[in-house]
C-alpha positions in Angstrom: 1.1 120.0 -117.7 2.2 122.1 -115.0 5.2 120.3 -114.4 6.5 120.1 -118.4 5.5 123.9 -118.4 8.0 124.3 -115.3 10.9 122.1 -117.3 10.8 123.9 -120.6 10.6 126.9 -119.2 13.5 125.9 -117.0 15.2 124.9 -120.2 14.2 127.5 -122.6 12.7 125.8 -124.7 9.0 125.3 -126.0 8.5 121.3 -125.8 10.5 119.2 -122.9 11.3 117.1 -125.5 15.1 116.1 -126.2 17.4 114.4 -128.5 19.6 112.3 -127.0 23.2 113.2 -127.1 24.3 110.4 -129.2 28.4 110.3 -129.7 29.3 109.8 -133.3 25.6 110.1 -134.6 24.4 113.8 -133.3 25.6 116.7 -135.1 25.6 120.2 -134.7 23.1 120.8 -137.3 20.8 117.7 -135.7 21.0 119.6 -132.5 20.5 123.2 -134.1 17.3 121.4 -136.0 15.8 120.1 -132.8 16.2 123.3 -131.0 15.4 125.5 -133.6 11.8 124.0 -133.6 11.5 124.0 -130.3 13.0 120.8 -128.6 16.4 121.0 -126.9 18.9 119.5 -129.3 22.1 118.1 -127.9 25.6 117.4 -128.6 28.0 114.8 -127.4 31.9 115.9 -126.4 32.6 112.9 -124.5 34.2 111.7 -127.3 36.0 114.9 -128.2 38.9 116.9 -127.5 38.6 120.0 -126.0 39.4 121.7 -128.9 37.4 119.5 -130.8 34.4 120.4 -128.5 34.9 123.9 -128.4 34.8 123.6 -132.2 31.3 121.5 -132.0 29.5 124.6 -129.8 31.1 127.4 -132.4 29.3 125.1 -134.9 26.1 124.7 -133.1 25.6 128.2 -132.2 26.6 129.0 -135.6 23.0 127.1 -136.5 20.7 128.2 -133.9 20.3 131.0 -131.5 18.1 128.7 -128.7 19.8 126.7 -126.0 21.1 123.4 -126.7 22.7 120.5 -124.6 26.4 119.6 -124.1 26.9 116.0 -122.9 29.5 115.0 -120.8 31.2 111.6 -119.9 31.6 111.0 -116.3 33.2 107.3 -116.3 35.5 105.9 -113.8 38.9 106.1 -114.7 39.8 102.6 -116.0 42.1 100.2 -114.2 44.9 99.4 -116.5 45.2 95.5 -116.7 47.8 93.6 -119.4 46.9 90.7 -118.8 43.1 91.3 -119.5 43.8 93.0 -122.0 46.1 90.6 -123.7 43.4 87.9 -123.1 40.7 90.4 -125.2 43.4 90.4 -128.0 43.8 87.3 -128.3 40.0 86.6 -128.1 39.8 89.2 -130.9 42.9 87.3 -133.3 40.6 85.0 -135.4 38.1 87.7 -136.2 40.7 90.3 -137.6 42.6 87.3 -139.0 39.7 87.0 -141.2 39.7 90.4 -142.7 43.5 90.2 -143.2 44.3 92.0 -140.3 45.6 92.2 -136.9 45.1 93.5 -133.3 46.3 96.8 -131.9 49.6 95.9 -130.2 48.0 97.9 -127.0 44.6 99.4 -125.8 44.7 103.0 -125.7 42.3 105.2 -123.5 40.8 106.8 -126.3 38.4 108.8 -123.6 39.0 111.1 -120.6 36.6 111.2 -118.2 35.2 115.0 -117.4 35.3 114.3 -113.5 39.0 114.3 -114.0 39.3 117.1 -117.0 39.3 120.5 -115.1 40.3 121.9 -118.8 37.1 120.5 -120.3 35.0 122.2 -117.6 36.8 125.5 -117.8 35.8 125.7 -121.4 32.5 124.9 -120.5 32.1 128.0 -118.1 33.7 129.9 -121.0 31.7 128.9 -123.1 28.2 128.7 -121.4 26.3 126.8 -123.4 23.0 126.7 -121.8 22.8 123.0 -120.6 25.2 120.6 -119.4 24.4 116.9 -118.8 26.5 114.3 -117.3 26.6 110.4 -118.2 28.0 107.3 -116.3 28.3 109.7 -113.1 28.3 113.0 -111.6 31.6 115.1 -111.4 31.8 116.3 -107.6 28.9 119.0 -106.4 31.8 122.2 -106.4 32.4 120.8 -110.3 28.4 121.2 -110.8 27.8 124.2 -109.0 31.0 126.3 -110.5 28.5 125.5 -113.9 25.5 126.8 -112.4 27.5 129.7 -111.0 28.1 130.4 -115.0 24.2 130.3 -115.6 23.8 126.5 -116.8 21.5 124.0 -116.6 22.8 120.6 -115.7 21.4 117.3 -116.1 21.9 113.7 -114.9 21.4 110.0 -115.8 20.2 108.2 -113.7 19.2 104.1 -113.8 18.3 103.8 -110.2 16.8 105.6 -107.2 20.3 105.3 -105.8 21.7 107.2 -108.7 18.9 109.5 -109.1 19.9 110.6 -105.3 23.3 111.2 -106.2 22.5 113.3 -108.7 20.3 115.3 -106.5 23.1 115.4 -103.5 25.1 117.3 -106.2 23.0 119.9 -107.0 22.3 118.8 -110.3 19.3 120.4 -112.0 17.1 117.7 -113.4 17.5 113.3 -113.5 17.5 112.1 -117.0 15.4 108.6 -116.2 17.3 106.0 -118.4 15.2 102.7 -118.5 16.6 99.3 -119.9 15.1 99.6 -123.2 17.6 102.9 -123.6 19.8 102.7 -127.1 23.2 103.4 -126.5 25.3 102.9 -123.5 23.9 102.7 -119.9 24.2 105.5 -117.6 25.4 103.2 -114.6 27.6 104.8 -112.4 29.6 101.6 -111.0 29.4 98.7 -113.8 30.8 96.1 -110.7 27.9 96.6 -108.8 25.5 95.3 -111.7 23.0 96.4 -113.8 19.2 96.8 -111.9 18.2 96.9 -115.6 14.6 98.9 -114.5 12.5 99.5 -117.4 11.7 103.5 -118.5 7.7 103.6 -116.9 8.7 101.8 -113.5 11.9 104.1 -113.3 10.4 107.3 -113.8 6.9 106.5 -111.6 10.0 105.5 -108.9 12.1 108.6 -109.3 9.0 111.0 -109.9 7.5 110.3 -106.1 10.9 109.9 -104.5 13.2 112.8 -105.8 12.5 116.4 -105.5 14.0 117.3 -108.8 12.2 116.9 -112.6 12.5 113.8 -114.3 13.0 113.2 -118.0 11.8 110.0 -118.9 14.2 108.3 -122.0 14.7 104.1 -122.8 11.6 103.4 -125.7 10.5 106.3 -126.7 9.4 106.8 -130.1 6.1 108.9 -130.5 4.1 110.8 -128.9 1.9 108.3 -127.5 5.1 107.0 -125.6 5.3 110.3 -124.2 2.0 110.6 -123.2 2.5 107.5 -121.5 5.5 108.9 -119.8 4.1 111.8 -118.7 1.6 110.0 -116.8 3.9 108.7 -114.6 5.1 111.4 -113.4 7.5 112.9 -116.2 8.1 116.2 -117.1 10.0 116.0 -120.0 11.2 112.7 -122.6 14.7 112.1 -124.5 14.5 110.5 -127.6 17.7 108.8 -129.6 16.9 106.3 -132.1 13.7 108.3 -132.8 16.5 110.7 -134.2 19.1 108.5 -135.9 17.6 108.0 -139.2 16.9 112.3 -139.7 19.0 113.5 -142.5 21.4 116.1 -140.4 22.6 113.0 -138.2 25.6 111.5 -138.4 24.7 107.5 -139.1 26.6 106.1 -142.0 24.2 104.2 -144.7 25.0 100.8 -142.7 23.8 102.5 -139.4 20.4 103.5 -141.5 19.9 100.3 -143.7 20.0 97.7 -140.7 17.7 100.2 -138.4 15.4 100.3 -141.6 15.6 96.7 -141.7 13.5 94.2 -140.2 17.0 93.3 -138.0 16.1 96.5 -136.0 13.4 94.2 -133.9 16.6 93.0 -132.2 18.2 94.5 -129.6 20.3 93.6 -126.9 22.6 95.0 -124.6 26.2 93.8 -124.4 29.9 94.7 -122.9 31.8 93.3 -125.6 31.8 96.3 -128.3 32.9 99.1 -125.8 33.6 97.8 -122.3 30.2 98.7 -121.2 26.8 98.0 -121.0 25.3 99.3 -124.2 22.4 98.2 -126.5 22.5 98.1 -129.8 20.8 95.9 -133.2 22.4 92.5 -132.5 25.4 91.9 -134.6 28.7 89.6 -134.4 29.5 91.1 -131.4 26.3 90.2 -129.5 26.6 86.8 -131.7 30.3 85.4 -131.9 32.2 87.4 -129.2 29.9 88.5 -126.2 31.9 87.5 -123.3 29.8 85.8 -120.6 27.3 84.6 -122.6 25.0 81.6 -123.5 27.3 81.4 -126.5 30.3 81.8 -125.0 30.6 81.3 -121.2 34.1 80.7 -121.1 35.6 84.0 -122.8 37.3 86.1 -120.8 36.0 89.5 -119.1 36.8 92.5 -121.8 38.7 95.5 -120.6 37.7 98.2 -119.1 35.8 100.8 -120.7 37.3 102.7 -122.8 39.9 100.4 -123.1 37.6 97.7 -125.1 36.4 100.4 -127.5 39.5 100.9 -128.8 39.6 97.4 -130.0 35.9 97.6 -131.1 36.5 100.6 -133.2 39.9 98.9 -134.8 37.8 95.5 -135.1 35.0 97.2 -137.1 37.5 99.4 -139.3 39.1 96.3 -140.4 36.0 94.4 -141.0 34.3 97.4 -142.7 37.5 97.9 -145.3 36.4 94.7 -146.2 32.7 95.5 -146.9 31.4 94.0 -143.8 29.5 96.4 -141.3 28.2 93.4 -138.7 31.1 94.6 -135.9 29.7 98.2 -136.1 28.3 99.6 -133.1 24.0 100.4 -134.1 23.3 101.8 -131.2 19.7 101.7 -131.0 16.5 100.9 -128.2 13.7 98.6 -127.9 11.7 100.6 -130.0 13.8 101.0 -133.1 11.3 99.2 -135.9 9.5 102.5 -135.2 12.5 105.0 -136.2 10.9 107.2 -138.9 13.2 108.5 -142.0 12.4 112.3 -141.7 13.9 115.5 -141.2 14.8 116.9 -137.3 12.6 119.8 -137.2 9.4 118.0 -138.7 10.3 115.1 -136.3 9.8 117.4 -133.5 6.3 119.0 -134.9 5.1 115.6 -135.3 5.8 114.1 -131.9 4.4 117.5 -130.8 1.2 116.8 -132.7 0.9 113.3 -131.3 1.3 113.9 -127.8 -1.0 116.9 -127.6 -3.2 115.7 -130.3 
């Protein structure tokens, strides 16, 4: 206990528990809910102008006077490639031929990576929100200490030991475990190496004997017994994501909520197709009709790079959506989604509390 003590208190929060910064499904008021009954509520910028972002913290703060996460994307910038991405395009024709539409003529990069946004990270000083954490990578170690400097937290994801080290080498704070059975897109730093695809107990028993930092254990975890298993292991905090989704103050549309409350949630798998990278979600007709590489379809060609692919995804899912038909949208969720309870934030956080401590 000593150990989750040391986090929270390292955090400023009561419970090391956290909700996953989910782009396009947390909220300010998700985040201010989580926080405000002791968790560490988070919210995602990665997908946000600065402006935009700046915006989000007003709004959060405006909610809650306890510290809350701001999550950063730390991707590689992505190799423009015409050819590729005509080859996606094309691979894409038939399906938005069949809700009357038709491809973008290009693939924009609808992202910018923070290592190369020095605007992004000077509003973050300005703005000081208490804790930064960084996904896909780590911006350089004068990048992560300039935040300390400004009285931050950071955090990093991690999937391997290799990772985890990196992480550490930069100064960052605390690793952010991410196991296979994660929701969401995977925190690997270089998708052409591969995917070790570690599951969340064997990751965070690795990283909690071979780093000298905390780790937060998150991939699976849906109640307190999970993190009671996790903090056996060697964990000294847990994030949570789909155990979030379904609470009334996040951002999910009613598709989002009706196929996680549906027995389809069971079904997870992790594909490139919707995004560009690795990222698991409740199989749809990406994972079913498009998914390059797989059993289904050997022979289609390698998407774009990430963000690149997104673009598509997100124009491929408006089309078919207009048209009543949600099975391109991205449901992010874990392996543990059939356990996603329908309640609010804050009582969420009590119960999870509650079942961990008994």
């Amino acid at each position: 206990m000593l150990e989750q003590a040391s986090l929270a208190q390292q955090l400023g929060i009561d419970y090391p528990i956290i909700q996953a910064p989910m782009a396009g499904v947390s909220t300010p008021a998700l985040a201010a809910a989580v926080s405000n009954a002791g968790g560490l509520g988070s919210i995602a910028i990665g997908a946000s102008s600065v402006e935009k972002a700046r915006e989000l913290i007003t709004q959060t703060r405006e909610l809650t006077s306890k510290p809350f996460n701001v999550n950063v994307f730390c991707h590689q910038a992505p190799r423009y490639d015409a050819a590729r991405e005509a080859a996606w395009l094309n691979q894409l024709a038939p399906m938005f031929a069949e809700f009357g539409a038709t491809p973008p003529n290009q693939l924009d990069k609808i992202y910018t990576s923070f290592v190369e946004d020095d605007v992004a990270l000077n509003m973050l000083v300005e703005e000081k929100p208490a804790i930064v954490s960084f996904h896909f990578g780590v911006p350089q170690a004068a990048w992560v200490e300039t935040l300390k400097t400004a009285g931050i937290v950071t955090l990093g994801c991690a999937t391997t030991l290799d990772e985890a080290r990196e992480i550490e080498a930069a100064g960052v704070d605390a690793i952010v475990a991410q196991g296979y059975e994660a929701g969401g897109h995977r925190g690997v730093f270089d998708p052409a190496k591969g995917d070790a695809r570690i599951g969340t107990l064997a990751l965070v028993r690795l990283l909690s004997q071979q780093c000298g930092i905390s780790v937060i254990a998150a991939g699976g975890i849906m109640d307190g017994q999970g993190i009671a298993a996790a903090m056996a292991l060697g964990a000294s905090g847990v994030q949570l994501g789909t155990a979030f989704v379904l609470c009334p103050e996040s951002a999910a549309d009613d598709a989002y909520r009706q196929v996680l409350k549906s027995p389809q949630s069971q079904y997870t798998e992790v594909t490139q197709s919707i995004s560009g990278r690795a990222a698991r979600g409740i199989v749809n007709r990406f994972h079913r009709d498009i998914d390059a590489g797989s059993a289904h379809h050997p022979s289609a060609p390698p998407p774009p790079d990430y963000p690149f692919t997104y673009a598509a995804g997100k124009a491929l899912a408006s089309a078919a959506a207009r048209q009543g038909e949600h099975g391109f949208a991205a449901h992010w969720a874990g392996q543990g989604a059939a356990l996603a309870r329908e309640i609010p934030a804050g009582e969420l956080i009590n119960t999870l509390v509650k079942e961990w401590l008994g």
